[in-house]
C-alpha positions as CSV (number, residue, x, y, z in Angstrom):
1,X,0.0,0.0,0.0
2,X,1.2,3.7,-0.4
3,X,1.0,6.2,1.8
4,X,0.9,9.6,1.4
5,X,1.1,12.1,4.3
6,X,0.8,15.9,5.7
7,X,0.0,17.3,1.9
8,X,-3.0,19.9,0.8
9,X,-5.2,17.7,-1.0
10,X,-7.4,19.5,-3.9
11,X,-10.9,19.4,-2.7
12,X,-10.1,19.5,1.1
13,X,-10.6,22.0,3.6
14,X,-8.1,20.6,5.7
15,X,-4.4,22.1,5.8
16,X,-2.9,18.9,5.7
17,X,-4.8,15.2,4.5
18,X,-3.2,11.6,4.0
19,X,-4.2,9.5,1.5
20,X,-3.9,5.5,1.2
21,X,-3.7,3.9,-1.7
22,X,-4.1,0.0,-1.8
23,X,-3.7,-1.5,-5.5
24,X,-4.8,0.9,-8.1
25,X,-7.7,2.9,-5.9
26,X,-7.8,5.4,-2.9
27,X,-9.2,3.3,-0.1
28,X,-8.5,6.1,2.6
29,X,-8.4,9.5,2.7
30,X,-8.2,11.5,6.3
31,X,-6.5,14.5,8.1
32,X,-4.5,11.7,9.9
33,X,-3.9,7.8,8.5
34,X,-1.6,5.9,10.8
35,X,1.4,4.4,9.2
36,X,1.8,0.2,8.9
37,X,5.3,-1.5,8.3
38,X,3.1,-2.6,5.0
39,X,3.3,0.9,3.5
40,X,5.4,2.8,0.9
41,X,5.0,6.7,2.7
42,X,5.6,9.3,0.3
43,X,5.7,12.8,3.1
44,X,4.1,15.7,0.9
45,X,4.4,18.1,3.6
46,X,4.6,21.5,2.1
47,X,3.1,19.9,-1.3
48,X,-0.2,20.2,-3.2
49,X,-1.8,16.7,-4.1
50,X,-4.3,17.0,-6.9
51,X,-5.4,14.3,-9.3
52,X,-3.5,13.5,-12.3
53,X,-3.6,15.7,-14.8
54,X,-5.8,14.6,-17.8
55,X,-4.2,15.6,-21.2
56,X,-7.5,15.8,-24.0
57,X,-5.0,16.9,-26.9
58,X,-1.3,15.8,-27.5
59,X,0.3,14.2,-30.7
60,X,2.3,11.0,-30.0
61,X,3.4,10.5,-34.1
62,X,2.8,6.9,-33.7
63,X,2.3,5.4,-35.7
64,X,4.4,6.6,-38.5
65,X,6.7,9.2,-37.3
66,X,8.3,7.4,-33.7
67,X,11.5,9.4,-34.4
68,X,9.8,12.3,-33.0
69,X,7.7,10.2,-30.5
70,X,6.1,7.6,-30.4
71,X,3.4,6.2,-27.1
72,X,6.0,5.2,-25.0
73,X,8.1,8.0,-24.8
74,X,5.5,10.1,-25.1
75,X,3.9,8.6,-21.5
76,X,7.5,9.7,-19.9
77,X,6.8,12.9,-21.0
78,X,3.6,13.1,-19.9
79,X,4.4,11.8,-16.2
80,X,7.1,14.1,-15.7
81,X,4.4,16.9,-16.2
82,X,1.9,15.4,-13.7
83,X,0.1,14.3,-16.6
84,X,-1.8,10.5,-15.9
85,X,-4.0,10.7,-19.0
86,X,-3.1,12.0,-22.9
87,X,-5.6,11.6,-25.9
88,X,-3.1,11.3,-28.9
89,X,-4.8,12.5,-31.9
90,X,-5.0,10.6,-35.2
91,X,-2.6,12.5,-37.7
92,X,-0.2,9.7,-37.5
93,X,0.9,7.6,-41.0
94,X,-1.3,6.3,-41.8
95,X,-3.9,8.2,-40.0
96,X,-6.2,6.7,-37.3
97,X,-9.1,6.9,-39.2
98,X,-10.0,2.7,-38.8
99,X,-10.4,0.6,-36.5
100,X,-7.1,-1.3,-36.8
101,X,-5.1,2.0,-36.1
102,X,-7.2,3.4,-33.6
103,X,-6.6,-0.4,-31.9
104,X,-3.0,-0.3,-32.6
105,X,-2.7,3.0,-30.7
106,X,-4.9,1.4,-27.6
107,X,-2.9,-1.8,-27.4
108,X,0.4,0.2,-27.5
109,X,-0.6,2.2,-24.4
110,X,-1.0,-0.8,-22.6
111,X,2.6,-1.1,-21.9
112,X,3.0,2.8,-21.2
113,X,3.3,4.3,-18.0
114,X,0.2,6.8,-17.8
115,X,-3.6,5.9,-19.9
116,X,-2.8,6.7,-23.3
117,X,-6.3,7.1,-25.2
118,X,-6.8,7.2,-28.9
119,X,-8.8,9.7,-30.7
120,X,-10.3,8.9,-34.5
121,X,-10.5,10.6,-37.0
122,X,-13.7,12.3,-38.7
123,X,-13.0,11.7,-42.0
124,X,-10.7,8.8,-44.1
125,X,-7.5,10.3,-44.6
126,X,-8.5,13.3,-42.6
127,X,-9.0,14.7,-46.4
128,X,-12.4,16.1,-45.1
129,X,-14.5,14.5,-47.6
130,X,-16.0,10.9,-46.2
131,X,-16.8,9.8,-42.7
132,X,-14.9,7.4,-41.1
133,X,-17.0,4.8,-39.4
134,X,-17.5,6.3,-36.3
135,X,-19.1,3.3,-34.4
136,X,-16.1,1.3,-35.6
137,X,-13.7,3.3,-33.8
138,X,-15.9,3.7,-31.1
139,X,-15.6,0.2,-30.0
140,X,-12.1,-0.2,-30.9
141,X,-11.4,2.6,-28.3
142,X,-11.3,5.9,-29.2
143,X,-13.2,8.2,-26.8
144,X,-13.2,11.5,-29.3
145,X,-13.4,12.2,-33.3
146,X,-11.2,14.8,-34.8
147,X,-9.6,15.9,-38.0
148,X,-7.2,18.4,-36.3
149,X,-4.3,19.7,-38.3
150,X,-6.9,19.3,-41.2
151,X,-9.6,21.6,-40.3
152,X,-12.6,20.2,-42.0
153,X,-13.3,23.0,-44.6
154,X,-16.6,21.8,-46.0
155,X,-19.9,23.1,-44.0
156,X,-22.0,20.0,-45.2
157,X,-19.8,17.4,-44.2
158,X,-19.3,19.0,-40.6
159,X,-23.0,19.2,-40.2
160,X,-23.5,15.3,-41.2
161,X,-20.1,14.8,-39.1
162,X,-22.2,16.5,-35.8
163,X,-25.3,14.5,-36.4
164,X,-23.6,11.0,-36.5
165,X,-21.7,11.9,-33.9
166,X,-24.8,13.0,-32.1
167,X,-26.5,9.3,-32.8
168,X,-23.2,7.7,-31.3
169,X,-22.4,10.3,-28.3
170,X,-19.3,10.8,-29.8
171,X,-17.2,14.7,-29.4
172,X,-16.1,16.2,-31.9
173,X,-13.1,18.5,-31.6
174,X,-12.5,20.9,-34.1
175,X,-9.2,22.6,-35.0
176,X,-11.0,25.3,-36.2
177,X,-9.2,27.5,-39.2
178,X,-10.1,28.8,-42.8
179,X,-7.8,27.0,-44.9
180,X,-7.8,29.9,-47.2
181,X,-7.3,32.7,-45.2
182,X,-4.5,31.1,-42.9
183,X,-2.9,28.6,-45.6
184,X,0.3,27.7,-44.3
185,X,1.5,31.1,-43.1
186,X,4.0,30.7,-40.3
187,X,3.2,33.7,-38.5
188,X,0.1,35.9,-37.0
189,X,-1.0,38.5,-39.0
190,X,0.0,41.6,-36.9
191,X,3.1,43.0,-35.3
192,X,5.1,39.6,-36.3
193,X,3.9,39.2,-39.7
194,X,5.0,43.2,-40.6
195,X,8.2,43.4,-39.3
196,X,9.1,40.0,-40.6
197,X,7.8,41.1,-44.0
198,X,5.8,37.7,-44.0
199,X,1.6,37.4,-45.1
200,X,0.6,36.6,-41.8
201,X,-2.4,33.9,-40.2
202,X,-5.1,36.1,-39.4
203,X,-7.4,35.8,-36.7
204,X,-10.4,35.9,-38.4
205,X,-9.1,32.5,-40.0
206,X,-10.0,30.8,-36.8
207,X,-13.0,32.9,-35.6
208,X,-15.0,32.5,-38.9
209,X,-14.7,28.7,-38.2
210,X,-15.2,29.2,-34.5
211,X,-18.5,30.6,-35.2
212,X,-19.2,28.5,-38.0
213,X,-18.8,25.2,-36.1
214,X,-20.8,26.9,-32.7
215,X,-24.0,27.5,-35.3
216,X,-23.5,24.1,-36.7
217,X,-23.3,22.5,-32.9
218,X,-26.4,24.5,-31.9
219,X,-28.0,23.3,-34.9
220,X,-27.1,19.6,-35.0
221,X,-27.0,19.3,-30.7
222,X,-24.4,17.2,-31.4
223,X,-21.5,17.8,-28.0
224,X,-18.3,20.7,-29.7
225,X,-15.4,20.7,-28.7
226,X,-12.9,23.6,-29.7
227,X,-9.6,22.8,-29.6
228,X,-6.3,25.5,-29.0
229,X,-8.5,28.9,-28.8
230,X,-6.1,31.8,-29.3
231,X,-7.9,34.7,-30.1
232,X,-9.8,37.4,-28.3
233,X,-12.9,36.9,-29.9
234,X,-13.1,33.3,-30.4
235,X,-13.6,33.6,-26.8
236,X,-16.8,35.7,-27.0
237,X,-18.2,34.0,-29.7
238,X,-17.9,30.5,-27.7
239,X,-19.7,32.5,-24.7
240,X,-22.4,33.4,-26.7
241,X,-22.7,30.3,-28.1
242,X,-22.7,28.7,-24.4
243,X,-25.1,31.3,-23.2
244,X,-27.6,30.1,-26.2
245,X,-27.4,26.7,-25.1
246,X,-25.1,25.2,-27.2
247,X,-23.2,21.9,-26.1
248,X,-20.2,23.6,-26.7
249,X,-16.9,23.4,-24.8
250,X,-13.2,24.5,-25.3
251,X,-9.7,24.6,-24.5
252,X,-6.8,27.0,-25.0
253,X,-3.0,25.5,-24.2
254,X,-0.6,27.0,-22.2
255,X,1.5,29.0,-25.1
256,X,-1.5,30.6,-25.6
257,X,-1.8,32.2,-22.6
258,X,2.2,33.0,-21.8
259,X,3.7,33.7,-24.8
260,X,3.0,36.9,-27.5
261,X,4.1,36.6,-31.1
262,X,6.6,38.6,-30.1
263,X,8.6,35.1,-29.5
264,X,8.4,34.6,-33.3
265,X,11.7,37.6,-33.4
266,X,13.2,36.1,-30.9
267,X,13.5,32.3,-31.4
268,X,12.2,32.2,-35.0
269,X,10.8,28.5,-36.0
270,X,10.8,27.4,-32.4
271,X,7.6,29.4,-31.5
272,X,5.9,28.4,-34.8
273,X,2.5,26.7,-33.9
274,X,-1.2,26.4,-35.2
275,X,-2.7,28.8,-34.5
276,X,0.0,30.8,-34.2
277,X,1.3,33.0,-30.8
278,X,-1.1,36.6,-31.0
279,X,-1.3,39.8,-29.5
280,X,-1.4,40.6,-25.4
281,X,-4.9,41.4,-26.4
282,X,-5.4,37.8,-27.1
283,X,-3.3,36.6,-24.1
284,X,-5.6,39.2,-21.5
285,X,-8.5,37.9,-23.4
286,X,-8.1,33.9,-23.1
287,X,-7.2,34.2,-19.6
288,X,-10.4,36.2,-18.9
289,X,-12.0,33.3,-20.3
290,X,-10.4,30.8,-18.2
291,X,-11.3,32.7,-15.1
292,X,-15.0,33.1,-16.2
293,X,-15.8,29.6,-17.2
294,X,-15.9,30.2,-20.9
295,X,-12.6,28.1,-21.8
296,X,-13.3,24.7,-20.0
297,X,-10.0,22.9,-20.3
298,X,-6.1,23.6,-20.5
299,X,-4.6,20.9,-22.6
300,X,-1.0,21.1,-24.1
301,X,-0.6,20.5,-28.3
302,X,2.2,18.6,-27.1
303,X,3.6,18.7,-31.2
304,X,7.1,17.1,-31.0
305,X,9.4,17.4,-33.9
306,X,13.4,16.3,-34.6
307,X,15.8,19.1,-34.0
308,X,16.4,19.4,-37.7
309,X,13.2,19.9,-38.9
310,X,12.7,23.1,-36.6
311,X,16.0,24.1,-37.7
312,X,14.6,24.8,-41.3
313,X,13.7,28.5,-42.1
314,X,10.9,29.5,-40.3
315,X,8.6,29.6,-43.7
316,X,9.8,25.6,-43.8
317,X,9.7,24.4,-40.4
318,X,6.8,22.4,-39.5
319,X,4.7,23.7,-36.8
320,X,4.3,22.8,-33.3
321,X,5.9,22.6,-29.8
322,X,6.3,20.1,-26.8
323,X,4.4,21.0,-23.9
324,X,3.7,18.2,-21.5
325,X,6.1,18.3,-18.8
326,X,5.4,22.1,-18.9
327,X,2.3,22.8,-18.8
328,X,1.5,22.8,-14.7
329,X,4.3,24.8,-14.0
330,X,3.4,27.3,-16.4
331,X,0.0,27.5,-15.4
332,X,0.7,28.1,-12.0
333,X,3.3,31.0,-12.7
334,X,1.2,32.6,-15.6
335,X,-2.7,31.9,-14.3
336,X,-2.0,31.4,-10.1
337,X,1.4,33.7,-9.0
338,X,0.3,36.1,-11.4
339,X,-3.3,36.4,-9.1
340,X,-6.4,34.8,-11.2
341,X,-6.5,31.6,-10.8
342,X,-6.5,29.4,-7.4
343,X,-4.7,26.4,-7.8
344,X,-8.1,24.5,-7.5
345,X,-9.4,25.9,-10.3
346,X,-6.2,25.7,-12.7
347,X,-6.5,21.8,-11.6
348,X,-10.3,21.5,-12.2
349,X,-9.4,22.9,-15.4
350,X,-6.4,20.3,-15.9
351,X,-7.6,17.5,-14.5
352,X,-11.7,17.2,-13.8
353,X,-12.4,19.5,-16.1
354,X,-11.1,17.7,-19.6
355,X,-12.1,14.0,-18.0
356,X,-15.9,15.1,-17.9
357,X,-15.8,16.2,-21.1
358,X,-14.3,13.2,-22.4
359,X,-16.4,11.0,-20.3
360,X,-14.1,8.7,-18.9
361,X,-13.3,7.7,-15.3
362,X,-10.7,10.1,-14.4
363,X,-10.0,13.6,-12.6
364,X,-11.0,13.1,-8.9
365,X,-9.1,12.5,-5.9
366,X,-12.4,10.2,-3.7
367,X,-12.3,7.1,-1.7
368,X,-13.0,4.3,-4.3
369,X,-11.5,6.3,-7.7
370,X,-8.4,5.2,-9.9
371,X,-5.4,6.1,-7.9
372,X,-3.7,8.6,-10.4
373,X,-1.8,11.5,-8.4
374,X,0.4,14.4,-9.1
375,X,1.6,15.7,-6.2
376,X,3.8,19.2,-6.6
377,X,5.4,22.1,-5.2
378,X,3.5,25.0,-6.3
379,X,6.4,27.5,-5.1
380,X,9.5,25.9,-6.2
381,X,11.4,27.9,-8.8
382,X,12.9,25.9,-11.5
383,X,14.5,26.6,-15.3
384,X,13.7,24.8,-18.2
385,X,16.2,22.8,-19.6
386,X,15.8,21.0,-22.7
387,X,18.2,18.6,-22.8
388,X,16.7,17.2,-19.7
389,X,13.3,16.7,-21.0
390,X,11.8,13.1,-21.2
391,X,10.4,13.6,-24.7
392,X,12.3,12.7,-27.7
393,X,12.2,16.2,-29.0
394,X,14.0,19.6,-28.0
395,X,11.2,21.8,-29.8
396,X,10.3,23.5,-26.5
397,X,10.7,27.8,-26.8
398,X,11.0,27.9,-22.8
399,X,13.9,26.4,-23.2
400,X,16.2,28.6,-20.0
401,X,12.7,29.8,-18.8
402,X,12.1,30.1,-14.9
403,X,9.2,28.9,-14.0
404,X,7.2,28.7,-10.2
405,X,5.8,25.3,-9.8
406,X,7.5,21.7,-9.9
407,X,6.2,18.5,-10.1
408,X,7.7,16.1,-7.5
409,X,5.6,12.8,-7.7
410,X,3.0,11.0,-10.5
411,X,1.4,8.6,-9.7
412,X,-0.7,6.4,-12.4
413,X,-3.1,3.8,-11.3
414,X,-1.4,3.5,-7.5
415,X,2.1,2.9,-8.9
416,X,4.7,6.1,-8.5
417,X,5.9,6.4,-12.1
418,X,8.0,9.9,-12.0
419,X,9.7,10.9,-8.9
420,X,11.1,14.4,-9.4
């Protein structure tokens, strides 16, 4: 059994709570469990113990492109950040748009160290023009639908896409963007985009699809989700579309929230991601949505790519970044130390938050419930080091950033698989 003593457990009133875990569940939890010569004791005195964090968007390349990541190291990744649940979406080679890919990706995760879920895609090939068969990869495990990094372009086959997906009580997350107005610009259309001398990624290019989708969802009742929102109105249009009774929900990731385009002059290709880093407008914007409710979830885009690749020009390089180990600690510096977010709610909105959405048993620290665990320092100062990272790829722009909040222990399913 294990044992864990004198922390501030999420959900508690108490200033200090032990927890016993016997097998994979909580059996006990009390302001004072007496220790047996039977038990691991982990002391988290001066520590914050909160579920593990559940992860509803991060790219694992596997199948197809393991020499940026594939499941296994992804999971590392993913513990070292607190992180006891990822949903790996499907633009792998080939892409997990059948049942034998989406149960390739399920029976992998079997042997990693964290619940790695599969997500399917919406449409074969994720070329946006014919469903996949939804019930198919349903019951060969995946728990969402998606065509993200292909924004599904087509109006029609969205619609159809919702009202399946309704019929099956499937989500649908949308990596919402107008293909023509963002193509493949590298940069946001603003400050970056003009001094760089680049066409630029507009916001509109993700708002016009925002809304579109919202409508569609309203329309359809089929359940929305809106993956990486990163502008200012995106954010209002997903309130109204909430306050009109949509089933709409929504995330935003970390970058999106800490860093301006301004990184784009600094560290060039490194900070280029879909959407792309905006305007301190954006960043004031998305974080008032966080702390009203509108955005539901926090979830990385954990995008690894090989060192050479994001050493191509910045027009070249492929987009993305590696976010899961992280994505606590910059919460708590950017959201908590900076004064509007308690920890509680930046772990309802990391952890119980993105498990109801999903559906699936996971998020909540209660006698009886899977024991996954992150238990961390919210005050410890630490810098970023690359080179230190679990993940197979370097592609992280924090890279000699301090942050304020570390990660000590994981726990997944009662067993201790990071120590920090």
């Amino acid at each position: 059994m294990l044992l864990i003593k004198n922390g501030k457990v999420i959900g508690t009133s108490e200033e200090s709570s032990d927890i016993l875990v016997d097998g994979d569940k909580i059996c006990a939890m009390a302001p004072a469990i007496e220790e047996t010569s039977d038990m691991t004791v982990l002391n988290a005195q001066g520590m914050v113990v909160a579920p593990g964090l559940v992860d509803m968007h991060v790219h694992f390349r596997d199948p197809g492109f393991e020499y940026k990541e594939d499941i296994l190291t992804g999971a590392l990744a993913a513990a070292a950040g607190g992180v006891t649940t990822c949903c790996c979406m499907p633009n792998t080679m080939p892409v997990a748009d059948s049942a034998d890919i989406v149960g390739y990706v399920a029976n992998k995760a079997k042997g990693a160290t964290i619940e790695v879920l599969p997500i399917g895609a919406v449409t074969a090939k994720q070329e946006g023009r014919e469903l996949t068969d939804f019930s198919a990869l349903k019951d060969a495990g995946a728990v969402a639908l998606s065509d993200d990094g292909n924004p599904i372009q087509n109006a029609s086959i969205m619609r159809r896409a919702m009202l399946e997906a309704r019929e099956r009580d499937m989500l649908i997350i949308s990596h919402c963007e107008d293909a023509e107005l963002a193509q493949n610009y590298a940069v946001n259309e603003g400050k970056a985009s003009w001094e760089l001398m680049l066409p630029g990624r507009p916001a509109i290019a993700e708002e016009i699809m925002v809304a579109r989708d919202a409508m569609l969802a309203a329309e359809t009742g089929a359940r929305l989700h809106i993956a990486h929102v990163s502008t200012a109105r995106s954010v209002d249009i997903i309130r109204k579309a909430k306050e009109s009774g949509a089933k709409i929900t929504a995330e935003t990731c970390p970058h999106y929230f800490s860093l301006t385009e301004d990184e784009i002059l600094r560290q060039g290709s490194l900070a280029r991601v879909n959407p792309p880093l905006r305007s301190k407008e954006d960043i004031a914007a998305i974080i008032d949505g966080l702390a009203d409710g509108t955005i539901d979830a926090i979830a990385t885009d954990h995008a690894p790519h090989s060192a050479n690749e994001k050493a191509l020009p910045l027009t070249d390089a492929p987009s993305g970044m590696i976010g899961l180990e992280t994505s606590l600690a910059v919460s708590l510096t950017f959201l908590h130390h900076a004064g509007r977010l308690s920890i509680d709610e930046i772990i309802r909105l990391m952890s119980e938050s993105p498990a109801r959405i999903l559906g699936i048993d996971a998020g909540k620290l209660q006698v009886g419930a899977k024991a996954d665990i992150v238990i961390f320092d919210p005050d410890e100062e630490w810098t970023v080091d690359a080179d230190k990272l679990k993940s197979k790829a370097r592609n992280s722009p924090l890279n000699g950033t301090k942050l304020r909040g570390k990660v000590k222990y994981t726990i997944s399913r009662g067993e201790v698989v990071y120590s920090g």
